[in-house]
N, C-alpha and C positions, 0 to 999 in steps of 0.2 A: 719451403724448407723440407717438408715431409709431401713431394712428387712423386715419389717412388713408394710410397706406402697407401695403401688405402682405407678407410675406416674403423675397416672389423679389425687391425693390425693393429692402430693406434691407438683405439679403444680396449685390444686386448694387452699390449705395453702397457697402459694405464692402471688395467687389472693386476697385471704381475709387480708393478710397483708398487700400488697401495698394498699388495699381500707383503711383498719382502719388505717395506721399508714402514708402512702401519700409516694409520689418519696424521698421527699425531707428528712425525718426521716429514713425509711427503711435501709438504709448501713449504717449510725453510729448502730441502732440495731443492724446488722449482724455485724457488725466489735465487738461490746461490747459484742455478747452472745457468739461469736469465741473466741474472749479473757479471758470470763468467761469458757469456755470448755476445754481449754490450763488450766488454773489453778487449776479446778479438775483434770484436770489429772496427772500433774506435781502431784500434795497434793498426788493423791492413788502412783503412781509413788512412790514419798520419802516414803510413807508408808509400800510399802512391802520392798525396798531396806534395811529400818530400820529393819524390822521382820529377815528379810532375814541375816543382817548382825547380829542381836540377839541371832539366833537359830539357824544358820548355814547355811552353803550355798543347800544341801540336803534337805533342807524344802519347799514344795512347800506349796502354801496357801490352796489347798483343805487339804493337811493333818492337818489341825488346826480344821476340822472339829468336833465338840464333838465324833460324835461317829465315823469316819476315825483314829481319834487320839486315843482312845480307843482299837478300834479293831488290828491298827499298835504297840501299847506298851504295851495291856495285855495278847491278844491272838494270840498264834500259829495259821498254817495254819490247824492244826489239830483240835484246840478247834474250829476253827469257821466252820469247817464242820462236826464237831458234833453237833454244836448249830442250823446250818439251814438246819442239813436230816433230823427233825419229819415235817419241814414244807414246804420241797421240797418233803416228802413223800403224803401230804396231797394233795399240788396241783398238782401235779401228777393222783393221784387220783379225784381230783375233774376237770383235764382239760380230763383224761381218756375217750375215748369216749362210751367205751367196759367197763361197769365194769365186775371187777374181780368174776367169780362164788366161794363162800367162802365154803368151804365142811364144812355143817352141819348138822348133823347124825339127820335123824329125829326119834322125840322120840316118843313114844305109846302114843297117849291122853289119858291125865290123867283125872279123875272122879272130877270137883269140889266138894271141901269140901263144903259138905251142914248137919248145924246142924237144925233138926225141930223146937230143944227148943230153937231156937235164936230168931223164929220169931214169 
């Protein structure tokens, strides 16, 4: 739950709660915001058991994704590696460290066209 914090954080949140809110209030808090933390969970909990029971047991929730769900019911494994080689072709190319020498015939310079009476 708290990943992204580290001790001296959570120990010092703790501090500034018992200052603002005193001994005496702080554990009905915690008791009330635990109790409130149970109840979202229970709510997402019934939530997916309901999707789950709707759409079948096979359904996990990232596949409701728009485009998970898409790419799982419109396209083969074949259509969607056609649709991402021009652009695994590119960064390929653009992470390449070596670019590719491209054979280009060089051609005779050519004479611009220069008319006198144009100018």
């Amino acid at each position: 739950m708290f990943e992204n914090l580290g001790w001296w954080e959570i120990g010092l949140l703790l501090v500034i709660a018992l200052i603002i809110f005193g001994p005496d209030r702080l554990p009905e808090l915690v008791r009330d915001a635990l109790g409130l933390l149970r109840k979202v969970r229970g709510m997402a909990r019934e939530a997916s058991s309901g999707l789950r029971e709707q759409l079948g047991p096979d359904v996990e929730l990232e596949d409701l994704h728009p485009k998970k769900f898409v790419q799982k019911h419109l396209f083969s494994d074949d259509d969607l590696e056609d649709l991402r080689r021009p652009f695994t072709d590119v960064a390929r190319e653009i992470n390449d460290p070596m670019p590719r020498q491209r054979s280009v015939e060089a051609k005779p310079a050519e004479k611009p066209r220069f008319d006198p009476d144009a100018t």
